[in-house]
N, C-alpha and C positions, 0 to 999 in steps of 0.2 A: 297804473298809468302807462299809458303807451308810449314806443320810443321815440315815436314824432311828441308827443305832448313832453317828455323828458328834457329833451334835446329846445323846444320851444321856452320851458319855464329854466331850465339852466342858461340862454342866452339872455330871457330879457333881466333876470336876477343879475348876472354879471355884468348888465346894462342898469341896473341898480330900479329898475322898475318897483316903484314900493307897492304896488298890487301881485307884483311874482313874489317880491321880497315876505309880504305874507301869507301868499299862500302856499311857499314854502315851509314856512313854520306853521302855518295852521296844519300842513298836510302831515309832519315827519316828527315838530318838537315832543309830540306826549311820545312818542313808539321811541325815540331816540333815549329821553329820558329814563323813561321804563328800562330799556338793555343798559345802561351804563349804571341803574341804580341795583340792579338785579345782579350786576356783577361786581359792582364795587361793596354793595350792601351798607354802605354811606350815606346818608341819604342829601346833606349838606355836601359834600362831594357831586355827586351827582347831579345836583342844578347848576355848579359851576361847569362838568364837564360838559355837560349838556349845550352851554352856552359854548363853551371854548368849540364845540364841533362845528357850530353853524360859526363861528367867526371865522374858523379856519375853513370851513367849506367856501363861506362868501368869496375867500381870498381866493379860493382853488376853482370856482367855476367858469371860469373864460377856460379851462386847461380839460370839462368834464369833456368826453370824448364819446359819450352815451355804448360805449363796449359790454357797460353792463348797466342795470336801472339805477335812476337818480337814487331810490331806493338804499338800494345795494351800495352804493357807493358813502352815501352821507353813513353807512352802518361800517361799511371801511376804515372811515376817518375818527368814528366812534371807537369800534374796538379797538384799534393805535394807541385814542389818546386814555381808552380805560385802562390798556395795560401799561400804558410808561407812570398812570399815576399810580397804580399798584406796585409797581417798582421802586417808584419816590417814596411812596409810603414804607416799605422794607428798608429802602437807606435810611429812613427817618428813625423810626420805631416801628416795635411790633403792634398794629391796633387790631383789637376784636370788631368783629363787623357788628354796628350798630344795629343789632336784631331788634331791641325798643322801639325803634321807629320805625319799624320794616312798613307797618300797616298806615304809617301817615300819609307815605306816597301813592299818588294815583296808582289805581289797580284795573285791572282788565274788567269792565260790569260784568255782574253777576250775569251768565245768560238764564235765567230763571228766576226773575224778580219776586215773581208771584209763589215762589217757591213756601212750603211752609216752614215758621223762624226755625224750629230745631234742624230742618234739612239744610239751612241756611248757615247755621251757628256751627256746621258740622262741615260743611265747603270752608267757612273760612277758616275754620280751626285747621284743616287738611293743607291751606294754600300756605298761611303762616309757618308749619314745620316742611313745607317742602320746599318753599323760601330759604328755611334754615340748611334743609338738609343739600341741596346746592350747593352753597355757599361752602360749603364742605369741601367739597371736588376739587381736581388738581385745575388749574385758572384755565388752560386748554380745554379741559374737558366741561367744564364748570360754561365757557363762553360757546362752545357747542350745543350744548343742551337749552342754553336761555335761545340762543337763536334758533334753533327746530322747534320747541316747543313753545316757547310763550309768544315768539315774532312769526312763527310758520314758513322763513327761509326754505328755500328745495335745498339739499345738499350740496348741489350747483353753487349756489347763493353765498353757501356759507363758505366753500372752499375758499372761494374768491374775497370776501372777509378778511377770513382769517389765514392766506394767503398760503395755502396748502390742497393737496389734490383730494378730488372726491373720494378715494379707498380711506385715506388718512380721517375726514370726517365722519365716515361710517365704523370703525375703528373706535373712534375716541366715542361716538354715543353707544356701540355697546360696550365697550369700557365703562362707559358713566352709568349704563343701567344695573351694569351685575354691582357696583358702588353704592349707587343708591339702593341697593336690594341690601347688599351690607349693611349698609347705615342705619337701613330700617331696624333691619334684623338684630344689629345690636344695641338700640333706642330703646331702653325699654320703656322709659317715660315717654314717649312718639308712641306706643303703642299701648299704652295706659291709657293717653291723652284720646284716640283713636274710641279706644273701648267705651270710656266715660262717654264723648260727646254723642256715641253709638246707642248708647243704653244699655252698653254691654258690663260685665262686672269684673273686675282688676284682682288679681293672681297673690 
């Protein structure tokens, strides 16, 4: 979306236009969702923050100033309120992330529908442990990765996020790679699991 189209759908929303007001959420609620579910690993979690973004966004757009995309911005107000609820959740207790339900929430479509079941059964087996193995990462580094790779953010993008400079985000994803290269490395069921759905034969 362009800056004039941004700066357009942010004034008539804050004008409370119920045709901006959804084609706001039609535009941003799934992609919103998805990062906050992918970093909280909640998935009940998730739909409340999800909600609480755009209520606080509604509140904040007479203030949006279009410096960076409506985009970019409503993903600001997201990362905020995923890490103070990760926080709440530390004062609270310790919870394991609901990896049982990792696969109920909406997912990126398959790009290769027509794919055949076993190449099929072997993506999603792949997306499931890398889900998991995310979730791993230190929450810095863990919220860099979901936004380069699954939201496709420029570094640009993210900096401004997660409100630190572009070296620091380039930093923390190859951090998060040589991590996940660990993780793999010492998974040896992630790498069982790999060989089985592969056709390959387990050690």
């Amino acid at each position: 979306m362009s800056h004039k189209l941004d700066m357009s759908l942010a004034r008539r929303c804050a004008e409370r236009d119920p045709a901006a007001l959804e084609e706001l959420v039609d535009e941003h609620y799934s992609a919103v969702l998805n990062f906050v579910y992918r970093f909280t690993g909640v998935r009940e979690e998730a739909q409340d923050l999800a909600q609480e973004v755009f209520v606080k966004a509604l509140g904040a757009l007479d203030r949006f100033d279009g410096r960076s995309s409506l985009r970019t911005w409503l993903f600001t107000i997201a990362a905020n309120a995923a890490r103070d609820a990760l926080r709440h959740r530390r004062r609270q207790r310790e919870v394991t992330p609901d990896e049982a339900q990792e696969s109920q929430l909406a997912e990126t479509p398959d790009p290769s529908p027509d794919a055949r079941p076993e190449v099929r059964a072997v993506r999603t087996l792949r997306s499931a442990l890398v889900r998991r193995m995310v979730l791993q990462l230190p929450e810095a580094h863990r919220m860099t990765v979901i936004l380069r790779f699954y939201h496709d953010h420029s570094l640009q993008e993210i900096a401004e996020i997660c409100g630190c400079s572009v070296g620091t985000v380039g930093s923390r994803l190859h951090y998060a790679m040589r991590k996940l290269n660990a993780i793999v490395d010492a998974d040896r069921d992630a790498r069982e699991e790999f060989d089985v759905a592969e056709g390959g034969h387990c050690s």
